[in-house]
TORKOL-4160 file (C-alpha; in steps of 0.2 Angstrom, whole numbers, padded with zeros to 4 digits, m for minus):
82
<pt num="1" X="0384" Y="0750" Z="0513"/>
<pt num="2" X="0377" Y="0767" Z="0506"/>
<pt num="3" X="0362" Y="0763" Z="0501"/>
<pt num="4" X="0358" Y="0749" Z="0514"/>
<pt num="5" X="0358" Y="0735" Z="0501"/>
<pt num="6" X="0366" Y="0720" Z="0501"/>
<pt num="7" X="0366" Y="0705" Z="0490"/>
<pt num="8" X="0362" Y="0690" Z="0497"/>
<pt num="9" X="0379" Y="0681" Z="0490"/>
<pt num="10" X="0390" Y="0695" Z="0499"/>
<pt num="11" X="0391" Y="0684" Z="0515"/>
<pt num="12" X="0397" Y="0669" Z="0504"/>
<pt num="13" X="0409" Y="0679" Z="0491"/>
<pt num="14" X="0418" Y="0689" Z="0506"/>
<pt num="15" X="0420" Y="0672" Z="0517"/>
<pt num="16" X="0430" Y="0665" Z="0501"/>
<pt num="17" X="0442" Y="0681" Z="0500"/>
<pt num="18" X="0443" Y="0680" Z="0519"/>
<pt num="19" X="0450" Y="0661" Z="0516"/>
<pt num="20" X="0461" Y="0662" Z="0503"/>
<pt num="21" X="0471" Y="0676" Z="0513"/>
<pt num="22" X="0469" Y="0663" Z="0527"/>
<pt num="23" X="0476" Y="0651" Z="0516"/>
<pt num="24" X="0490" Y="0664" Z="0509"/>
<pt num="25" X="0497" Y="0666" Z="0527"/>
<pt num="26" X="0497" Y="0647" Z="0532"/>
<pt num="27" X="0504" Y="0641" Z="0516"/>
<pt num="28" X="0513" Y="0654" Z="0508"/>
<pt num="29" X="0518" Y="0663" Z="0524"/>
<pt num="30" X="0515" Y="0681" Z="0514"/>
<pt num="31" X="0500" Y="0691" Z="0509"/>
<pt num="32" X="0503" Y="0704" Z="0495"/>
<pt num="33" X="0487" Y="0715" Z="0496"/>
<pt num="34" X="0474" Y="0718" Z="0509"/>
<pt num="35" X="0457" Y="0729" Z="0507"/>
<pt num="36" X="0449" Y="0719" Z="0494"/>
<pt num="37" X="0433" Y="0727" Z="0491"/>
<pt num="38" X="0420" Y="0719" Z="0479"/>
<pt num="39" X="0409" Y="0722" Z="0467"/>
<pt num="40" X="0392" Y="0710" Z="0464"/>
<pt num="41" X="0386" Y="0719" Z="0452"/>
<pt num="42" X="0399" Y="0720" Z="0440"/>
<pt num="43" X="0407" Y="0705" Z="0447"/>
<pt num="44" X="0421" Y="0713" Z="0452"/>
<pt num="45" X="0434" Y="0713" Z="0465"/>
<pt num="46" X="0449" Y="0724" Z="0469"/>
<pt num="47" X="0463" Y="0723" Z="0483"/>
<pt num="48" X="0475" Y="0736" Z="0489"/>
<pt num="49" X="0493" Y="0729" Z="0487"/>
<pt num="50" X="0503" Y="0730" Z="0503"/>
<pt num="51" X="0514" Y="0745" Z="0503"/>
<pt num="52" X="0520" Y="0757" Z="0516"/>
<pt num="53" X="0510" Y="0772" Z="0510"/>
<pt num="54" X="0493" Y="0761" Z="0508"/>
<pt num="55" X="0496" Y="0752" Z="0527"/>
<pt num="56" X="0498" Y="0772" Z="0533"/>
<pt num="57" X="0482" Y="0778" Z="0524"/>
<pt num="58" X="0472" Y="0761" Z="0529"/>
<pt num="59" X="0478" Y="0766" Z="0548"/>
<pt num="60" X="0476" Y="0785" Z="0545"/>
<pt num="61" X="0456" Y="0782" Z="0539"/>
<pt num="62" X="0455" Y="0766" Z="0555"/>
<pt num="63" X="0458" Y="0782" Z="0569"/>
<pt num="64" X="0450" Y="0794" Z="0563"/>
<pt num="65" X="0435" Y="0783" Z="0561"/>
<pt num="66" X="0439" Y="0778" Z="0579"/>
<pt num="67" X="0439" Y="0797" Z="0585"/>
<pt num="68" X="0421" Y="0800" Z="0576"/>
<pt num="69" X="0415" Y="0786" Z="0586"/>
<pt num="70" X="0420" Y="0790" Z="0602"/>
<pt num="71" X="0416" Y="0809" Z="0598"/>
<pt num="72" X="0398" Y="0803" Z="0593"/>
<pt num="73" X="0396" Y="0791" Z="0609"/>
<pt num="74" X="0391" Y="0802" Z="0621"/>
<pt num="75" X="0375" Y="0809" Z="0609"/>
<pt num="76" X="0371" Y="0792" Z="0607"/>
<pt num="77" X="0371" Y="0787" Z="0625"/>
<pt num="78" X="0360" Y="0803" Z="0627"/>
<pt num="79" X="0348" Y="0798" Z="0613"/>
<pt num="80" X="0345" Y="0780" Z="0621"/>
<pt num="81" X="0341" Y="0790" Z="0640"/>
<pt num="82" X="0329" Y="0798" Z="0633"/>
C-alpha cells in the first residue's frame, strides 16, 4: 500500500473475494473478471473483466515488475553485507 496503512478488515474482505472466485471455478467452472481491487473506505470494490487485452497488460505490468526486482537485487544483497 502507498501510504503503509492497512485496515484491520482487509485481511478478512480479500479472503471472501479470494473465496468466491474459488467457488466460481469449482462450481461454475468460469471466472469473468480477475484483479478486483477494494476500497475500505468507501466500501468499494472493482474487478477487471477477463479480456485479452486486460490478461496482456496484467502480464505486461507482472515482468516488468519481475525485471525491477531482479535489477534491484543485487543492491540489496549489497546493502545487507554491509
Amino acid at each position: 500500500m502507498e501510504d503503509n496503512v492497512q485496515s484491520l478488515m482487509v485481511n478478512q474482505a480479500m479472503a471472501a473475494i479470494a473465496s468466491e472466485y474459488v467457488a466460481k471455478l469449482i462450481i461454475r467452472r468460469r471466472i469473468t473478471t480477475f484483479q478486483t481491487a477494494i476500497d475500505l473506505q468507501t466500501l468499494s470494490m472493482r474487478s477487471t473483466p477477463v479480456t485479452p487485452t486486460a490478461i496482456r497488460a496484467a502480464v505486461d505490468t507482472f515482468t516488468a515488475y519481475q525485471h525491477r526486482r531482479a535489477a534491484e537485487a543485487p543492491l540489496q544483497e549489497q546493502a545487507r553485507a554491509a
